[in-house]
N, C-alpha and C positions, 0 to 999 in steps of 0.2 A: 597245123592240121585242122582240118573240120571235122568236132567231135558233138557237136550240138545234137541233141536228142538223141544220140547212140545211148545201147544200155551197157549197162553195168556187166560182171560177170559175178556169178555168187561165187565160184572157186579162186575165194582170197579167203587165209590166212590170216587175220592184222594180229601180229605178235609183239604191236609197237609195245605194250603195257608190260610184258614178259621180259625180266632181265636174267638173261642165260650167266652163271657164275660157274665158274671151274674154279677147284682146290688143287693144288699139287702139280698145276701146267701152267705156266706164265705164257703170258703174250707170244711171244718165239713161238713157245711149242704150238700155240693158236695157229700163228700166222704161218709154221711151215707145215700145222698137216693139212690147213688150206689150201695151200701152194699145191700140195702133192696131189690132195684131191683135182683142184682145179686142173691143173698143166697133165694127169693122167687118168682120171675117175677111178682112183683106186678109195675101195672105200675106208676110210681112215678113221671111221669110232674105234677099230683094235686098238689103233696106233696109241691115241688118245688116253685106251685104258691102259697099256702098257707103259707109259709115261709117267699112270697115276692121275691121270685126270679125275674128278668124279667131280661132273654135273650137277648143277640145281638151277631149276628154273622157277624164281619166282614172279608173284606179279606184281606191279609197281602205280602208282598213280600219274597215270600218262596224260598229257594235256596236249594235242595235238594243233599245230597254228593252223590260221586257215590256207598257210603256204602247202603244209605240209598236206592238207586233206584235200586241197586240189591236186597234187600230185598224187596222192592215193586214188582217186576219181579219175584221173587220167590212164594212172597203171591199169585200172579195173575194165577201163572202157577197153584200153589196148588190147590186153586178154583177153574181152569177148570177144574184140574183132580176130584173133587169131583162132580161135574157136572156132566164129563164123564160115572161115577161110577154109580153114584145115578140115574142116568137117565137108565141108563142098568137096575136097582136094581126093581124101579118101577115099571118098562114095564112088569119086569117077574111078578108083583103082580099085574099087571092090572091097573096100577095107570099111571102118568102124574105128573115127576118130575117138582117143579115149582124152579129155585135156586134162594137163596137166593143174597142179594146183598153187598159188601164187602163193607165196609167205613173205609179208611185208615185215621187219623187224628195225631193228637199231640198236645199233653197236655190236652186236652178239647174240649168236641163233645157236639150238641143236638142231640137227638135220639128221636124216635116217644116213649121212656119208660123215656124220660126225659133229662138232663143232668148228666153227668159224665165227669172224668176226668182220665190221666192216672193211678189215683191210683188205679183203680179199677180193673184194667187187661182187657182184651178181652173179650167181652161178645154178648153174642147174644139177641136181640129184637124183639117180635113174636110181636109185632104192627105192623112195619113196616116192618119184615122180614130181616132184617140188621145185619150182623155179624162186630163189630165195633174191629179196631184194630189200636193202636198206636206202630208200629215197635220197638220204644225205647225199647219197653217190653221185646224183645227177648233179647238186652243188660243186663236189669235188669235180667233177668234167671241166667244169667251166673254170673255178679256179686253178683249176691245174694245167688244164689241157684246150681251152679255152675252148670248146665245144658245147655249143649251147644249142635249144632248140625244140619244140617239140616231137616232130621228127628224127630229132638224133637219141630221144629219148625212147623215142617209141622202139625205135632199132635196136636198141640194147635190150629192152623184153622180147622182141622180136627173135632176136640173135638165140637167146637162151631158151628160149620155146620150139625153136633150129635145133636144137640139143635132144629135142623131147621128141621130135619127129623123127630123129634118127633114130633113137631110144625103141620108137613104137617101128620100124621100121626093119630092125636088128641091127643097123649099120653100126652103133658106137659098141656095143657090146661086140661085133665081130673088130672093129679097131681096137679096141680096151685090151681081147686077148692076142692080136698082134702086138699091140704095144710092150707087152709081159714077154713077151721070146725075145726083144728086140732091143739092140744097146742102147744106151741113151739117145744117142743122138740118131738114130734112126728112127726109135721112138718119137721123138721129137717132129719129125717129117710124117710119121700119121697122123701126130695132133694137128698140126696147120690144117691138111688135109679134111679135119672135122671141123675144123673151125671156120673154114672157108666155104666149107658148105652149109655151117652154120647161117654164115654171112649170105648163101644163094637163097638159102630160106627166107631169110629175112626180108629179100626184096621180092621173092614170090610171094609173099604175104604180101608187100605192100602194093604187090600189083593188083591183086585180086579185092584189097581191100576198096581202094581205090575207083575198082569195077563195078563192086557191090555198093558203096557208101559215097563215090566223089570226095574221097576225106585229105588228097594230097592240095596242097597249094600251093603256090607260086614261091619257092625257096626252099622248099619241103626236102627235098630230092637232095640239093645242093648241102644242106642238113648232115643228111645221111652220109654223104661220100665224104662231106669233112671229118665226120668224128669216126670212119673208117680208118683215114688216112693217120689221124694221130692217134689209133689206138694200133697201130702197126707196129713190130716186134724194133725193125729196125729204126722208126721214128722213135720210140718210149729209151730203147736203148741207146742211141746220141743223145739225146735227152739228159740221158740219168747218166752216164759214163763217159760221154764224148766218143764213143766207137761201138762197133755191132762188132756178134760174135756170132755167124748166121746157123753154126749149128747148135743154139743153144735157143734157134724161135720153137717156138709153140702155136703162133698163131696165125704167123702168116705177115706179112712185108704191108704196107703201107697202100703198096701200088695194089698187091695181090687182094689185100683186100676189100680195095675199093671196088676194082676188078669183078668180082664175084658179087659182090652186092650191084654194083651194076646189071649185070649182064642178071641178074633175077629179076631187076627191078622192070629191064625190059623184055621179056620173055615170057614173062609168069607161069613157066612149064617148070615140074616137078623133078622131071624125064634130063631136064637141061642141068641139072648139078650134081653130078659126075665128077667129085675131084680127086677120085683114088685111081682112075683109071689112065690121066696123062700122066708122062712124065713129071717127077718132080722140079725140073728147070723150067717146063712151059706150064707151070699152074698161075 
């Protein structure tokens, strides 16, 4: 991406220096009231205190490489440009974009939905409005999932900032109390549902950004739709188990969500991602 002279966004966070310590909850209980939170936005600081968690954050002597503060300058630039976007995107629907706010950390955050850690990837928090991201993560894409890229990086802020438009929209908050009436694996099919429009979002931003800044380049795109494809429910699960259990996605199929990131990337209408309203076989 051509990010040369773009600016910054002031709404970051850097909580790298801050190390979030819990008593009384081991790792497990971290990583599954993450889980919970993530796969259903239920807000999980109860859970937390009723486990006996208790909190303390203190601060540490942090020494940031110059890998890592490029990547923090990168996250910052993305941000503004979703700002940019979104605020144009609004106006034209009458609205007052409000942005979210980025919290850069490592290893372990408190969030207004609770604690988590980095196992839980990138997630976004409609309590407080916070789009939580530990850089390391983009490392992990690559060795894990072999997804590299500017581009694929930016998609992933992109994606969770997707979260936040829906957030300001009411859409996740009218899916969040579907999801609560709904058995699991029903529930399950309104999550994809968010997440795939997460996913439409993300490439209407990058259409728009694009518009305003010329910032895609030649492999850009190609980017995007690879680290769609393996962050797919059914991809991750052959993966990790050798077999899929399709009502246990959350996120949405490989294909689906390339699918939807596409079809944002070329449209860049607002109006065009719609995905509660097909069928759930033709999403």
């Amino acid at each position: 991406m051509n990010l040369e002279g773009r600016r910054e966004s002031k709404n970051v966070d850097d909580r790298r220096g801050k190390v979030t310590k819990t008593a009384g909850l081991g790792i497990g209980g971290l990583l599954i009231a993450g889980i919970i939170y993530l796969f259903t936005g239920t807000n999980v600081a109860p859970l937390v205190q009723q486990m006996g968690g208790r909190t303390e954050t203190v601060d540490t002597e942090y020494v940031a490489t110059a890998e890592e503060q490029e990547l923090a300058k990168f996250a910052s630039q993305i941000l503004a440009g979703t700002e940019d976007v979104w605020t144009a995107e609004f106006k034209k629907m009458g609205r007052t974009y409000k942005p979210p706010k980025l919290v850069l950390f490592k290893g372990a955050v408190q969030s207004g939905c609770g604690n988590a850690t980095s196992s839980t990837g990138p997630f976004y928090c409609s309590a407080d409005q916070c789009v939580y991201l530990d850089l390391e993560f983009f490392s992990s894409m690559y060795q894990q999932l072999g997804a590299d890229g500017d581009f694929a990086y930016a998609y992933v802020i992109a994606h969770e900032v997707g979260h936040h438009v829906q957030y300001l929209l009411g859409t996740l908050e009218e899916a969040h109390q579907q999801m609560s009436r709904l058995s699991k694996a029903e529930a399950n099919k309104i999550s994809v549902r968010l997440e795939l429009q997460a996913d439409y979002y993300a490439g209407v931003w990058a259409y728009h950004d694009n518009k305003m800044f010329n910032s895609l380049e030649d492999g850009d795109i190609e980017e995007g739709l690879h680290v769609a494809s393996v962050i797919g429910d059914d991809y991750l699960q052959k993966k990790a188990q050798g077999y899929t259990v399709p009502e246990s996605f959350n996120h949405g199929t490989s294909a689906q969500r390339s699918k939807w990131l596409k079809k944002g990337l070329s449209t860049g209408s607002v109006a065009g991602g719609d995905t509660f309203s097909p069928s759930y076989s033709n999403l």
